[in-house]
Structures are given as C-alpha cells and as structure tokens.
OpenMM code with the backbone's topology and positions (N, CA, C; nanometers):
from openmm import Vec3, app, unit

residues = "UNK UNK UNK UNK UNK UNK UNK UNK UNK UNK UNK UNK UNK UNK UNK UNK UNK UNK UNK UNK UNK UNK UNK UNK UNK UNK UNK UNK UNK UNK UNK UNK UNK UNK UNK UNK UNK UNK UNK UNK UNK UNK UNK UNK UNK UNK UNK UNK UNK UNK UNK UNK UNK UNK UNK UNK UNK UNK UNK UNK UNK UNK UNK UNK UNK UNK UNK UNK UNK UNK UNK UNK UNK UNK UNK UNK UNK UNK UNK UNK UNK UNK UNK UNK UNK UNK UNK UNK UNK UNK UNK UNK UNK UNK UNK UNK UNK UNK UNK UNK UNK UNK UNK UNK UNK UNK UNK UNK UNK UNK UNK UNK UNK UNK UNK UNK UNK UNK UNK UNK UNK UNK UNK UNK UNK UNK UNK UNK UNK UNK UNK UNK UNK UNK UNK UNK UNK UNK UNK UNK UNK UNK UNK UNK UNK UNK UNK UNK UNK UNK UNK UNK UNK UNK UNK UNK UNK UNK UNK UNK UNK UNK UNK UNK UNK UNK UNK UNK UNK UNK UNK UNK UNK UNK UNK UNK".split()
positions = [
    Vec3(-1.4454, -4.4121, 2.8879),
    Vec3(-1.4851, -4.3848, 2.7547),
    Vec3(-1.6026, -4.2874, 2.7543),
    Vec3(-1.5516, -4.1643, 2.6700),
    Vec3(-1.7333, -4.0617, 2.6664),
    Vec3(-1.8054, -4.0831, 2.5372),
    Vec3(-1.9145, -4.1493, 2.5964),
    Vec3(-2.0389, -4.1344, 2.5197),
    Vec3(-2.1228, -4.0244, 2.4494),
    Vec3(-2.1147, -4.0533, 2.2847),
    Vec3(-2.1707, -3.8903, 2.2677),
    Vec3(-2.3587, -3.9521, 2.2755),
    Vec3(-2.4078, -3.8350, 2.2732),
    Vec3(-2.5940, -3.8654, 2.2242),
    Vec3(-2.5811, -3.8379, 2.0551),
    Vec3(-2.6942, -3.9130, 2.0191),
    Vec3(-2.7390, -3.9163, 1.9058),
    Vec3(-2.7487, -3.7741, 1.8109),
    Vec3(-2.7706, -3.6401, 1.9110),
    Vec3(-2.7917, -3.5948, 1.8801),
    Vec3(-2.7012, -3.4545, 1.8032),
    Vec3(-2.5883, -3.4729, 1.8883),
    Vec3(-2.4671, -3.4829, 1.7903),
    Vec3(-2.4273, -3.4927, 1.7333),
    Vec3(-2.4507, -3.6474, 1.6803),
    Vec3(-2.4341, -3.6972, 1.5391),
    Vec3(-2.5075, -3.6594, 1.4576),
    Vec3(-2.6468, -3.6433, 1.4783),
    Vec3(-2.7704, -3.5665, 1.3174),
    Vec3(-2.6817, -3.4354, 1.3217),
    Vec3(-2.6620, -3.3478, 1.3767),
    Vec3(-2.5970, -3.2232, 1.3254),
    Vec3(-2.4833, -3.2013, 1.2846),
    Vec3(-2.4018, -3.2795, 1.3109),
    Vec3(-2.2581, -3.2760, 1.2169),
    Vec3(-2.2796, -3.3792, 1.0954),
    Vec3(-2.2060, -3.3000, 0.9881),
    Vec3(-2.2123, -3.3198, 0.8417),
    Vec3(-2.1059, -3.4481, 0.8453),
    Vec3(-2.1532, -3.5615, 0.7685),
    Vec3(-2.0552, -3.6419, 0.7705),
    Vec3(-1.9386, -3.5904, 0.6682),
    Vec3(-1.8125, -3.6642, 0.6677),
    Vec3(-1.6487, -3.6607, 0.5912),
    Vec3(-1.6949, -3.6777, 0.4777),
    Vec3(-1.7848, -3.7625, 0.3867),
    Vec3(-1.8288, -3.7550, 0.2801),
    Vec3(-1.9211, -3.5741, 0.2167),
    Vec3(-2.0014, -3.5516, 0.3243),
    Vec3(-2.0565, -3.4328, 0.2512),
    Vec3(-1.9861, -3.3101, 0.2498),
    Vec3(-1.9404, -3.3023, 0.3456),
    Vec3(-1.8061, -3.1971, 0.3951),
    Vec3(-1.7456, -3.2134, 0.2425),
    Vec3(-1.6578, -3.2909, 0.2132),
    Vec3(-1.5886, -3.3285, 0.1171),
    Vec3(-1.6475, -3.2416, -0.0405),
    Vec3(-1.7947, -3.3502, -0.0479),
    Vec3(-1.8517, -3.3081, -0.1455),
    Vec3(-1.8761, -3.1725, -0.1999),
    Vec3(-1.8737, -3.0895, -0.0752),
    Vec3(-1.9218, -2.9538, -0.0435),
    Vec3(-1.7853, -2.8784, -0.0726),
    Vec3(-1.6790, -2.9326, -0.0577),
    Vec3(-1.5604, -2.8289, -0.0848),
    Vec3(-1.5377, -2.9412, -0.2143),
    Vec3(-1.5553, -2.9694, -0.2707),
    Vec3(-1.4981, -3.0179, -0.4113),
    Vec3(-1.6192, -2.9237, -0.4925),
    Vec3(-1.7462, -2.9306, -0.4935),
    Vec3(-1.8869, -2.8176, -0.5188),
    Vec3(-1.8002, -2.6950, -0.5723),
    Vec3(-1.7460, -2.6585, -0.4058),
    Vec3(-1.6750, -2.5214, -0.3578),
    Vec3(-1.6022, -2.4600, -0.4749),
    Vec3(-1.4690, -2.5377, -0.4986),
    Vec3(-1.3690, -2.5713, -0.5755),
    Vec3(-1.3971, -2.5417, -0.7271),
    Vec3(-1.4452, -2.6142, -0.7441),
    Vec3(-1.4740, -2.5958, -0.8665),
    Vec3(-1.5943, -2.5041, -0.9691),
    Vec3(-1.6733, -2.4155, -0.8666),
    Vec3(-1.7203, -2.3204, -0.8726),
    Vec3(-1.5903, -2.2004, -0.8952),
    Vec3(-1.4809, -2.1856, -0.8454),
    Vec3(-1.4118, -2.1355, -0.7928),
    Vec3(-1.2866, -2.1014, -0.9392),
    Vec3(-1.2895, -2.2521, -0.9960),
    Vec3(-1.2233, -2.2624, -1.1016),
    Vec3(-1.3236, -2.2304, -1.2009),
    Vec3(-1.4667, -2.2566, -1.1998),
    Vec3(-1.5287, -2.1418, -1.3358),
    Vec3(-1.5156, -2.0519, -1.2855),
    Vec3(-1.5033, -1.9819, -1.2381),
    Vec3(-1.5123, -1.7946, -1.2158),
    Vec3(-1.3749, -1.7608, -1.2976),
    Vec3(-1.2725, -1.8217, -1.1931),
    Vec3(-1.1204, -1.8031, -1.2760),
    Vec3(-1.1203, -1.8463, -1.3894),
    Vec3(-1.1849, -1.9267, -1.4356),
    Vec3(-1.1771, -1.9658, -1.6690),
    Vec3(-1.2401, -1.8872, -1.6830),
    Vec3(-1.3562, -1.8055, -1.6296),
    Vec3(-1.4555, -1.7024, -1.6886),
    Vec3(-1.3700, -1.5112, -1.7036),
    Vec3(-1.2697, -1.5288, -1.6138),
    Vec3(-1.2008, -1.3558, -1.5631),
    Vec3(-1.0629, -1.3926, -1.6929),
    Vec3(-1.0603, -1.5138, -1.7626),
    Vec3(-0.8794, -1.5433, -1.7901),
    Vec3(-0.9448, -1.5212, -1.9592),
    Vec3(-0.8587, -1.4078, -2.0353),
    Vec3(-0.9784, -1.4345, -2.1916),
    Vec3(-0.8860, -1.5253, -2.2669),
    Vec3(-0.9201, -1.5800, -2.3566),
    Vec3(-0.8830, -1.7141, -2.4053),
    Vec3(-0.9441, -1.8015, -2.4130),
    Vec3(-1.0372, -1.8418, -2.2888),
    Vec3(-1.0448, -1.9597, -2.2246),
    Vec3(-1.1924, -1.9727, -2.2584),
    Vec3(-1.2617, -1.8206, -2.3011),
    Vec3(-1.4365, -1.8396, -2.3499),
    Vec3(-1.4809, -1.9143, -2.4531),
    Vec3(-1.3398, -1.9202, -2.5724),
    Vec3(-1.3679, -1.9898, -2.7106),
    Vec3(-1.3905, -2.1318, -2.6622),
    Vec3(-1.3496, -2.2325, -2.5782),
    Vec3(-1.3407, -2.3276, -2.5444),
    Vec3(-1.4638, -2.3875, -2.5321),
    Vec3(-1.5219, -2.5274, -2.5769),
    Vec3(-1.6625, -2.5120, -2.5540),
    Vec3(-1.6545, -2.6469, -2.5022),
    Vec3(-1.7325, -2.7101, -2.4019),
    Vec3(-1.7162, -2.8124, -2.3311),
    Vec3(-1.7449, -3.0067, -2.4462),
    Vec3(-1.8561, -2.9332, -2.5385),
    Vec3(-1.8831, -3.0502, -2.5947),
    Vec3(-1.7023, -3.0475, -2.6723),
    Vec3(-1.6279, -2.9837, -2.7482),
    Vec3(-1.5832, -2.9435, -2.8322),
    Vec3(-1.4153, -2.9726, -2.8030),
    Vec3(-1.4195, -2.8949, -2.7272),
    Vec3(-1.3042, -2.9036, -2.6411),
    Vec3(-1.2438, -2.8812, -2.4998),
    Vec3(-1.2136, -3.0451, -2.4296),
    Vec3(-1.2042, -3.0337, -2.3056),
    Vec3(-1.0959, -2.9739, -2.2731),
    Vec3(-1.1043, -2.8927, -2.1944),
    Vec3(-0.9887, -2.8299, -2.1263),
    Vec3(-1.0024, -2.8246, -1.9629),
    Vec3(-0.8982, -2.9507, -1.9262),
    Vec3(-0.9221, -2.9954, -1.7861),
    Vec3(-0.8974, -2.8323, -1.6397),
    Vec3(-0.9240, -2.8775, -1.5550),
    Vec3(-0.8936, -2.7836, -1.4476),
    Vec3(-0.8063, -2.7177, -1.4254),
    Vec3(-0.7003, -2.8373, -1.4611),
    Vec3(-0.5404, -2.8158, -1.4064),
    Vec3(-0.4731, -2.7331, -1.5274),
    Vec3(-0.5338, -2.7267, -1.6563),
    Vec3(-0.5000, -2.6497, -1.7463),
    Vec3(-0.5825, -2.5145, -1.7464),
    Vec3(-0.6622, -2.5043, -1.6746),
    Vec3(-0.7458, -2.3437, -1.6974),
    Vec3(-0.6111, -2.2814, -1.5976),
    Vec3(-0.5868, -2.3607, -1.4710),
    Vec3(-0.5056, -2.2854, -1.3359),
    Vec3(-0.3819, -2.2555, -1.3841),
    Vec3(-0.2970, -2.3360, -1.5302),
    Vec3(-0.1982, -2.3269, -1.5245),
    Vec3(-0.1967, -2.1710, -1.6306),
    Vec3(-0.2765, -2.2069, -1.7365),
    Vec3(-0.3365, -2.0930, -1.8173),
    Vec3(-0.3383, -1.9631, -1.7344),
    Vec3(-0.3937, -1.9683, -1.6192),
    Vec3(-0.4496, -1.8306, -1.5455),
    Vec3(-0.2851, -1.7729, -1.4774),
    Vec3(-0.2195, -1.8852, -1.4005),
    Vec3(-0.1300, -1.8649, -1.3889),
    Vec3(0.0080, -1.7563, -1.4847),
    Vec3(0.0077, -1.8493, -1.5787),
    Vec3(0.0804, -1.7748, -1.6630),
    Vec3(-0.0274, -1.6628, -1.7473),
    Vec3(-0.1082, -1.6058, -1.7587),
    Vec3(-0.1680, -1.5143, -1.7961),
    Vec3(-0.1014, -1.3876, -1.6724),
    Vec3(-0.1392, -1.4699, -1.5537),
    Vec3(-0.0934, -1.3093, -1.4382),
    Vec3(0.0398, -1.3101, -1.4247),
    Vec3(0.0895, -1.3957, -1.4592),
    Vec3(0.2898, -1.3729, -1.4832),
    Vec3(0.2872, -1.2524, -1.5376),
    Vec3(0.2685, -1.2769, -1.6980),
    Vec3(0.2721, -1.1879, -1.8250),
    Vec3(0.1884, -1.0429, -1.7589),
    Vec3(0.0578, -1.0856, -1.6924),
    Vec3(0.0250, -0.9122, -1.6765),
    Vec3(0.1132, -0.8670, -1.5836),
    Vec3(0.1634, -0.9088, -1.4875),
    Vec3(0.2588, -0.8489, -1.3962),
    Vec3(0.3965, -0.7878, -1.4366),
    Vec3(0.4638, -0.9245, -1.5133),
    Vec3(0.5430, -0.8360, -1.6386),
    Vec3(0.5300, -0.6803, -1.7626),
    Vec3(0.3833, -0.7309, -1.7910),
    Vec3(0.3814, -0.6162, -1.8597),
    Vec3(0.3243, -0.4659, -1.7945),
    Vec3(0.2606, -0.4708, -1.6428),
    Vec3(0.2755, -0.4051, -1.5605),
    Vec3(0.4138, -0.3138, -1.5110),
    Vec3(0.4666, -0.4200, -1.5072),
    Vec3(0.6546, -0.3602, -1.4941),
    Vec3(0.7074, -0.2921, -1.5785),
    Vec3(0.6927, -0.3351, -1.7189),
    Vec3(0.7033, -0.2852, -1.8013),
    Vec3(0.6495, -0.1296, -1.8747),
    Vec3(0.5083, -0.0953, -1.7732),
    Vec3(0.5303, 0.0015, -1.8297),
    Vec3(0.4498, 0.1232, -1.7201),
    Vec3(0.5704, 0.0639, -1.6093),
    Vec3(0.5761, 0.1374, -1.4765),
    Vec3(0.7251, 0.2194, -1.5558),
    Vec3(0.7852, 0.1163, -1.6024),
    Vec3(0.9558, 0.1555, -1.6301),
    Vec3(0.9553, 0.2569, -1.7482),
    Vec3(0.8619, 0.2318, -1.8638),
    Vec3(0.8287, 0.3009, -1.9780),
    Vec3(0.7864, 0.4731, -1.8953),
    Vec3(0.6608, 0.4653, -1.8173),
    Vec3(0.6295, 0.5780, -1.7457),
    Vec3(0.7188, 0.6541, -1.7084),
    Vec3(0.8401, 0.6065, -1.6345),
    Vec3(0.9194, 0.6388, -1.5382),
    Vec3(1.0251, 0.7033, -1.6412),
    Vec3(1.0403, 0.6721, -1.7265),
    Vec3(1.1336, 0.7080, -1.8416),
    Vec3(1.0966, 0.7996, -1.9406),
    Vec3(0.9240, 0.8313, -1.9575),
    Vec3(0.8342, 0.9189, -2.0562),
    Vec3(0.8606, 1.0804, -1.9275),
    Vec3(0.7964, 0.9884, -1.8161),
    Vec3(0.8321, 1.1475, -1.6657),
    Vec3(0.9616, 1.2123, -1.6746),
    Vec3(1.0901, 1.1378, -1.6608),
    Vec3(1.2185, 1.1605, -1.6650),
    Vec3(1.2420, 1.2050, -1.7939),
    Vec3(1.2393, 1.1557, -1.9156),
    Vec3(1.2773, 1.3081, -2.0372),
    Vec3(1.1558, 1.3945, -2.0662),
    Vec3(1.0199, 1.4000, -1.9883),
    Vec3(0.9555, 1.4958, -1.9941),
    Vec3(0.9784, 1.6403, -1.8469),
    Vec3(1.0294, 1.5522, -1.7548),
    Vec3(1.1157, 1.6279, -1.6190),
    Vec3(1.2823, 1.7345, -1.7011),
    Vec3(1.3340, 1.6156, -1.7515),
    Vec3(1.4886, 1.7227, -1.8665),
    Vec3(1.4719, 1.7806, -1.9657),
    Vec3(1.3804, 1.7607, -2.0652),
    Vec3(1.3710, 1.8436, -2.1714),
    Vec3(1.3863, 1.9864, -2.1370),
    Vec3(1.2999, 2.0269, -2.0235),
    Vec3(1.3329, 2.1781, -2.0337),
    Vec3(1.4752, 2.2132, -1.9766),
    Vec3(1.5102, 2.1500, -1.9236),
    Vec3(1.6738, 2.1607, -1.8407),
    Vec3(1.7406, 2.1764, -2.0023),
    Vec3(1.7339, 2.0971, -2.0680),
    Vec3(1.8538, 2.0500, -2.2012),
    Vec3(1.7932, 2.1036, -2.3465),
    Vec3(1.6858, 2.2114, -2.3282),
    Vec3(1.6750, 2.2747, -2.4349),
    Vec3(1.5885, 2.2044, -2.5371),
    Vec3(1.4999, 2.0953, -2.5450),
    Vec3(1.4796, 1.9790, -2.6375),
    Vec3(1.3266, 2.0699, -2.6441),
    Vec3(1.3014, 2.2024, -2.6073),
    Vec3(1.1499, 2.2846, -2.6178),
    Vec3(1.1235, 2.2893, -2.7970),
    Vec3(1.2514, 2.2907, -2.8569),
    Vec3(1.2533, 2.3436, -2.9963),
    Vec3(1.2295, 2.2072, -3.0391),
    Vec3(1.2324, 2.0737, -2.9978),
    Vec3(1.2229, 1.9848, -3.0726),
    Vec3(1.0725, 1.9667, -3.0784),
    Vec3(0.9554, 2.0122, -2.9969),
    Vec3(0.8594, 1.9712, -3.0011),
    Vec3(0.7785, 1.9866, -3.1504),
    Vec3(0.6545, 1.8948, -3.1520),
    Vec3(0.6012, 1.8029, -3.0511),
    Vec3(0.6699, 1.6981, -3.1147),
    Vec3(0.6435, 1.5745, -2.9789),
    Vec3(0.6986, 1.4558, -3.0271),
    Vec3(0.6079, 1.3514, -3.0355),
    Vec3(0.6364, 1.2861, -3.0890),
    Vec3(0.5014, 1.2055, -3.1207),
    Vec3(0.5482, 1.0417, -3.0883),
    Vec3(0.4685, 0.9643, -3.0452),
    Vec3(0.4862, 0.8084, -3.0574),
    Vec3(0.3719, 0.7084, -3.0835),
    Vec3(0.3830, 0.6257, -3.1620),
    Vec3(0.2457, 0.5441, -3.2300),
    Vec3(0.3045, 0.4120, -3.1782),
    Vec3(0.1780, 0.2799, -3.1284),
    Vec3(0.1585, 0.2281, -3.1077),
    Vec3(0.0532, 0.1484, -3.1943),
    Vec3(0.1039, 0.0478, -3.2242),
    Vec3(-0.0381, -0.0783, -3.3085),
    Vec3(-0.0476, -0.1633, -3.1766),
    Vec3(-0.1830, -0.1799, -3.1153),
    Vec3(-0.2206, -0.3028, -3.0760),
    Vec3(-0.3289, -0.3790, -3.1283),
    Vec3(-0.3039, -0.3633, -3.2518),
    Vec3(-0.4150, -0.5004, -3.2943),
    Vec3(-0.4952, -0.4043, -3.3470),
    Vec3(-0.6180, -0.4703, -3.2942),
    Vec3(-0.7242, -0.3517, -3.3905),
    Vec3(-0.7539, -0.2169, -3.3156),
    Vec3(-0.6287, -0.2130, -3.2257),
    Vec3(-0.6787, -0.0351, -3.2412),
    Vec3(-0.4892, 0.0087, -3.2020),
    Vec3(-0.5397, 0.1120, -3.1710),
    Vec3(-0.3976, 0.2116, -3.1812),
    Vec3(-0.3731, 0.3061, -3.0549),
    Vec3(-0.2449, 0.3361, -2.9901),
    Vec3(-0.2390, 0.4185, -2.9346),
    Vec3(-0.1251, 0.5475, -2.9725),
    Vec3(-0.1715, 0.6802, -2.9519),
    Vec3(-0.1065, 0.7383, -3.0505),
    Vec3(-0.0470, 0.8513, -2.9055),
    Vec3(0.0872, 0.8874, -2.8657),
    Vec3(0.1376, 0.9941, -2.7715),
    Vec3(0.2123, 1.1476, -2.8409),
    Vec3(0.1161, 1.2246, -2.7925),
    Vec3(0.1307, 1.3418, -2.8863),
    Vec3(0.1927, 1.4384, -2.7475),
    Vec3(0.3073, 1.4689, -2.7795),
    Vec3(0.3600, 1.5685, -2.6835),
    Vec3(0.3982, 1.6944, -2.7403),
    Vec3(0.3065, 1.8239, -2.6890),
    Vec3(0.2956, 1.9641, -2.7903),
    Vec3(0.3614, 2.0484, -2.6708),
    Vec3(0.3721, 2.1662, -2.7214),
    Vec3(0.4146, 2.2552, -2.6395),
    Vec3(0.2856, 2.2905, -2.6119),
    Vec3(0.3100, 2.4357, -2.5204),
    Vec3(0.1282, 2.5031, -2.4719),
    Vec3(0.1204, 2.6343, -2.6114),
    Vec3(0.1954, 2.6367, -2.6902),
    Vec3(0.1742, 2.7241, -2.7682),
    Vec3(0.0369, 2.7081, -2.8703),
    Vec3(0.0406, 2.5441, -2.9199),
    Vec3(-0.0445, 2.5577, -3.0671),
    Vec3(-0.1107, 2.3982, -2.9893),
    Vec3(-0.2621, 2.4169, -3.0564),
    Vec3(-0.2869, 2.2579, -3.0145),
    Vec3(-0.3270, 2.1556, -3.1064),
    Vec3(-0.2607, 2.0435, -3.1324),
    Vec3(-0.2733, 1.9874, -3.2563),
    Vec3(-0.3712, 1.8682, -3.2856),
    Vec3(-0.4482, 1.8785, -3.1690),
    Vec3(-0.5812, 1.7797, -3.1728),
    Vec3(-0.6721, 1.7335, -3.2664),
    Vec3(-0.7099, 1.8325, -3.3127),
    Vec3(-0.8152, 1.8783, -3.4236),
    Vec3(-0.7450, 1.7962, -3.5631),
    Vec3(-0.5960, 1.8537, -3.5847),
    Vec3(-0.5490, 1.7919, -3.6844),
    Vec3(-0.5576, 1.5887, -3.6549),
    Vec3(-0.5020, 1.5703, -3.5558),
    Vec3(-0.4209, 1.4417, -3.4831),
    Vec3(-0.5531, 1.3311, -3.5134),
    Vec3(-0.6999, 1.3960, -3.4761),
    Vec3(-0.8431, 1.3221, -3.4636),
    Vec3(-0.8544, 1.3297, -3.6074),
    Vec3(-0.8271, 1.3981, -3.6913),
    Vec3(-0.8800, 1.3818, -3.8176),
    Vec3(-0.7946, 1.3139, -3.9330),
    Vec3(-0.6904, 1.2942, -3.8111),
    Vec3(-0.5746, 1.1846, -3.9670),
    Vec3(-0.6130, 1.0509, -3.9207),
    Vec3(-0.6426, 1.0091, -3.8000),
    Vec3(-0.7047, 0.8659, -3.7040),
    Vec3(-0.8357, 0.8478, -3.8071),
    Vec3(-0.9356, 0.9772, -3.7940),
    Vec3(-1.0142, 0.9260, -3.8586),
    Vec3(-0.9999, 0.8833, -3.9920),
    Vec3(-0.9521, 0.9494, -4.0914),
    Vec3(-0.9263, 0.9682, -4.2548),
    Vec3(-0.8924, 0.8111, -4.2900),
    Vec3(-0.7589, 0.7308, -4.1881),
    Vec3(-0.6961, 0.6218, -4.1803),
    Vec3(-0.7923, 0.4928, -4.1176),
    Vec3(-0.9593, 0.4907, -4.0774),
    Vec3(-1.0253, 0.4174, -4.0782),
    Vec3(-1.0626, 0.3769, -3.9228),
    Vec3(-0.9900, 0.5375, -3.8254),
    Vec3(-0.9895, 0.4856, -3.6540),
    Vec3(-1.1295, 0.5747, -3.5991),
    Vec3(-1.1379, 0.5163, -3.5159),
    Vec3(-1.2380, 0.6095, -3.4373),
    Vec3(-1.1942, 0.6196, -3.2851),
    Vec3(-1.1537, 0.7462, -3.2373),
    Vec3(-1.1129, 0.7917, -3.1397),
    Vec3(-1.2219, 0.7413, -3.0181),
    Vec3(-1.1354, 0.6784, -2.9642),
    Vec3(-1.2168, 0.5966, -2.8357),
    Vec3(-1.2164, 0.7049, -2.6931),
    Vec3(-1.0871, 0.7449, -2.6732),
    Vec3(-1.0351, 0.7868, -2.5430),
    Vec3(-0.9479, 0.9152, -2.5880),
    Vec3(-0.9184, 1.0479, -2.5224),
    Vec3(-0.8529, 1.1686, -2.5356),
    Vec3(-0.8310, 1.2088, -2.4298),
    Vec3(-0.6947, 1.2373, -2.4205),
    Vec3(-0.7545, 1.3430, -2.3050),
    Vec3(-0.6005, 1.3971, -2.2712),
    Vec3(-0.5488, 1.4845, -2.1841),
    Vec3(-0.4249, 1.5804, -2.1950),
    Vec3(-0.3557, 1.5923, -2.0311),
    Vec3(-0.2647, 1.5883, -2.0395),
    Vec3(-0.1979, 1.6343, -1.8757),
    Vec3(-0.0939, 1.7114, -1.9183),
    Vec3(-0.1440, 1.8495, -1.8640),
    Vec3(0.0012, 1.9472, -1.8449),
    Vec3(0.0914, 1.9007, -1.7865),
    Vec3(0.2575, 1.9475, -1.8046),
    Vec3(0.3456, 1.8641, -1.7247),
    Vec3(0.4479, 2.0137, -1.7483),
    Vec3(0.4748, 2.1089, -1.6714),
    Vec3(0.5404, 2.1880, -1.7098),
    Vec3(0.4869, 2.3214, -1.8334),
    Vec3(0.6055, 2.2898, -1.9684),
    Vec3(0.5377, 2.3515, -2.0499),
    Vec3(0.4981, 2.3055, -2.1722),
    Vec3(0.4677, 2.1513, -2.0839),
    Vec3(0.4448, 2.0564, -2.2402),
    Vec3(0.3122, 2.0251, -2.1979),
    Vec3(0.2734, 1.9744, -2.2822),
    Vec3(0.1506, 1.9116, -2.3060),
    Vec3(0.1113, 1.7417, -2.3464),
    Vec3(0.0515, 1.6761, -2.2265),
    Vec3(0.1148, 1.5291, -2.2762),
    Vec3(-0.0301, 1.4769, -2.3015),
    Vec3(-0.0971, 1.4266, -2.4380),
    Vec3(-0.1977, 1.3482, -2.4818),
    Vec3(-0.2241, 1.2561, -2.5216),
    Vec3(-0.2669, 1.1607, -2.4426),
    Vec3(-0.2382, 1.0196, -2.5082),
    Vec3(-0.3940, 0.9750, -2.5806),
    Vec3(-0.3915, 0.9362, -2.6755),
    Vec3(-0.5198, 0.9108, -2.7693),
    Vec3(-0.4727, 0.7213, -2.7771),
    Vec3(-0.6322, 0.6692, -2.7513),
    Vec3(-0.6279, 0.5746, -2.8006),
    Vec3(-0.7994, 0.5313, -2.8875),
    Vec3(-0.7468, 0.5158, -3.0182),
    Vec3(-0.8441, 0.4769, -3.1374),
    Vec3(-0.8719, 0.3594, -3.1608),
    Vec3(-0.9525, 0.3188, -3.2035),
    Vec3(-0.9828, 0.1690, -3.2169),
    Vec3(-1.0562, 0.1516, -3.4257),
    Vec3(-0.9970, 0.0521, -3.4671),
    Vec3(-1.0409, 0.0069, -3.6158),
    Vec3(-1.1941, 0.0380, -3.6142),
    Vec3(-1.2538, 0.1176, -3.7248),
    Vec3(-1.4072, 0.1527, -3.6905),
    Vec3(-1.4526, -0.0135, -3.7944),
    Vec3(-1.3780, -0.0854, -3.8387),
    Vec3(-1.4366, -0.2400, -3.9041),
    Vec3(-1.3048, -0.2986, -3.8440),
    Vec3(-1.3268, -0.3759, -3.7702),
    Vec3(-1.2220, -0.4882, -3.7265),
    Vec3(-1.1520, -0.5538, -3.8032),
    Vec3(-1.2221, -0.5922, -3.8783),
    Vec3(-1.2331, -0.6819, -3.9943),
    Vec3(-1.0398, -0.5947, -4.0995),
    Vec3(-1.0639, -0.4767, -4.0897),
    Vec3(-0.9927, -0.3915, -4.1629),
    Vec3(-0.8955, -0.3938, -4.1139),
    Vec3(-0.9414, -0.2807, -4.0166),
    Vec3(-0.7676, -0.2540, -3.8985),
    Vec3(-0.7603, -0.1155, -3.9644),
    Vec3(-0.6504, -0.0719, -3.9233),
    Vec3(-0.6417, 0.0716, -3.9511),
    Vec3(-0.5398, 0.0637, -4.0229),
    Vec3(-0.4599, 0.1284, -4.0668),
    Vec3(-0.2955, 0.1503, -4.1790),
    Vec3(-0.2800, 0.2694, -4.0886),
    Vec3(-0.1343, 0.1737, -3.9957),
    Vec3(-0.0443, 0.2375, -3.9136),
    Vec3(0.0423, 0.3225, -3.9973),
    Vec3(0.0517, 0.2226, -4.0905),
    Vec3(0.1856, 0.3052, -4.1811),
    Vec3(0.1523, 0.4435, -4.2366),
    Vec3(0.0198, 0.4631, -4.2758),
    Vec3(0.0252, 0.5699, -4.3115),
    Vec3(-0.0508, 0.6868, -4.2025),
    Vec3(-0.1036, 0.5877, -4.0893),
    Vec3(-0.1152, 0.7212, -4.0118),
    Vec3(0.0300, 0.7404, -3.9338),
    Vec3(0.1374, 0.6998, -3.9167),
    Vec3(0.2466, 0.7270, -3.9056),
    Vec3(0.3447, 0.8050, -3.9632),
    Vec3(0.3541, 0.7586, -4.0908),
    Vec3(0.3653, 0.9227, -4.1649),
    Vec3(0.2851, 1.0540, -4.2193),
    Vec3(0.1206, 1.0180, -4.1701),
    Vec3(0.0909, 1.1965, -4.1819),
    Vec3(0.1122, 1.2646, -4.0327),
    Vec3(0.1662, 1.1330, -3.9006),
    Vec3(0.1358, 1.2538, -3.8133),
    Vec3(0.2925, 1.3008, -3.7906),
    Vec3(0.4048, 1.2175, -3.8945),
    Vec3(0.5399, 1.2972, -3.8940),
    Vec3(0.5289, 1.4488, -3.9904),
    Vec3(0.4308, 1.4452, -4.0613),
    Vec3(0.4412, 1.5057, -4.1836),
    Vec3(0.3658, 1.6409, -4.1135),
    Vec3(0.3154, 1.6096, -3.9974),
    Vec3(0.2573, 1.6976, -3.9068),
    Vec3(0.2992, 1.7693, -3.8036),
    Vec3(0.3956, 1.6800, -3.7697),
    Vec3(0.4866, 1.7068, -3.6926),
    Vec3(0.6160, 1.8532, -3.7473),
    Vec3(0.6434, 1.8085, -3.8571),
    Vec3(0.7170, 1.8534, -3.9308),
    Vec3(0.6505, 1.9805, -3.9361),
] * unit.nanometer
topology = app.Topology()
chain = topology.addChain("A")
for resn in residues:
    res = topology.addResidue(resn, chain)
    for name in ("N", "CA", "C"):
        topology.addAtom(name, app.Element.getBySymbol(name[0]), res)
C-alpha cells in the first residue's frame, strides 16, 4: 500500500471545491451567452425568472435562425450577382435602374441599381429624407456597367417609422 504525505493533500483542491469552481465557471458562462442573445435583456431577475436551461435553449434557436437567415441571403446575393453578371448578355441595360425596398422595422433598406450614365443619389437621399428616414449607411460597387447601391436608413422618431408606401412609390415614380 503507498502512503501519500500530508502534503499532498493541502495542495490538491478537494471534489467539493473543484465542483464549486466549475459550477462558478458555468454559469458565468451562461450570463455572457443571455447578455450576446437580444431578447433576453428585458428580463429582469426580481420580475421574471428565466431559468438557465431556457436562456441555452433561447440562444440555441436564436443561432439556428441566424444561420438560416445567413443562407438565406448568401442565396439572395448569389442571385442579385447572377442577374447583375446577365443583364448585359440579355439586353436588360434599357431597363435600368432597378430598384428594391426593404422594411425592417424601424428602418429601411433601399437597392438602387443605375447605370454609370446619370447618378440618382441626391434624388434617392432626399425622398428617405422627405418620408421621415435618415440615411445611416451609403455607399456603391461598380459591377460592370451598372452601378450597385445599397442604402440603409433608419426612422429619424422610432416612435413613427417611416411610410414605406410612399417612399416606394416616389422612388418608382423616379425610376420612371
């Protein structure tokens, strides 16, 4: 039989603190993840408990959905490249520009595709604004002989929101 010394034993952590120390661990681990997942800030501990196993399942299905909607608009991309790659093959130069609007909530994303002839910015920022947006982000990538700009505006009062509807039809009416 081997005999340990005493002294062995003072330096190893007993099965209880070990323990304690990764449960500590743990659950440090699970606030960070309720703190990165949004949803989960309204929650207030006196108010409403929301156990562990529901923040993980929450977080869980939160990165489903972003991964999905990741996919989603790898495939959207891949499909904006591909009829911005044929248009000039199939003649669609005369259809320009084309335009596509987006509502997300309180702000907007607006895809303005011009030729390199005329640039319709100036107009595009001032119907966002007129309609209650304030242009957050601009900016342009040549692609050939188009011109691809994606604007995204945000509600200048939240509270409001912007009227898609009618910045949707001045930027057809612009288009036009």
């Amino acid at each position: 039989m081997k005999k340990t010394s005493s002294t062995d034993d003072a330096t190893k952590p007993d099965r209880k603190t070990v323990e304690r120390n990764r449960r500590i661990h743990m659950k440090g681990l699970c606030f960070k993840l309720g703190s990165l997942i949004p949803d989960l800030h309204h929650f207030k501990p006196s108010r409403d408990m929301v156990s562990q196993q529901d923040k993980i399942d929450y977080a869980t299905r939160y990165i489903t959905q972003l991964r999905e909607r990741i996919e989603k608009l790898k495939r959207r991309k891949e499909q904006v490249a591909g009829s911005l790659g044929n248009s000039s093959n199939m003649g669609i130069g005369s259809s320009l520009p084309i335009v596509d609007l987006r509502d997300l909530g309180s702000s907007i994303e607006v895809i303005w595709i011009s030729g390199l002839q005329k640039n319709f910015m100036y107009e595009v920022t001032c119907i966002l604004q007129e309609a209650g947006a304030e242009v957050v982000s601009s900016s342009f990538y040549p692609v050939g002989d188009k011109i691809f700009h994606p604007i995204h505006a945000q509600a200048k009062i939240s509270r409001i929101g912007v009227e898609t509807s009618r910045v949707w039809q001045r930027l057809k009416e612009l288009k036009n």
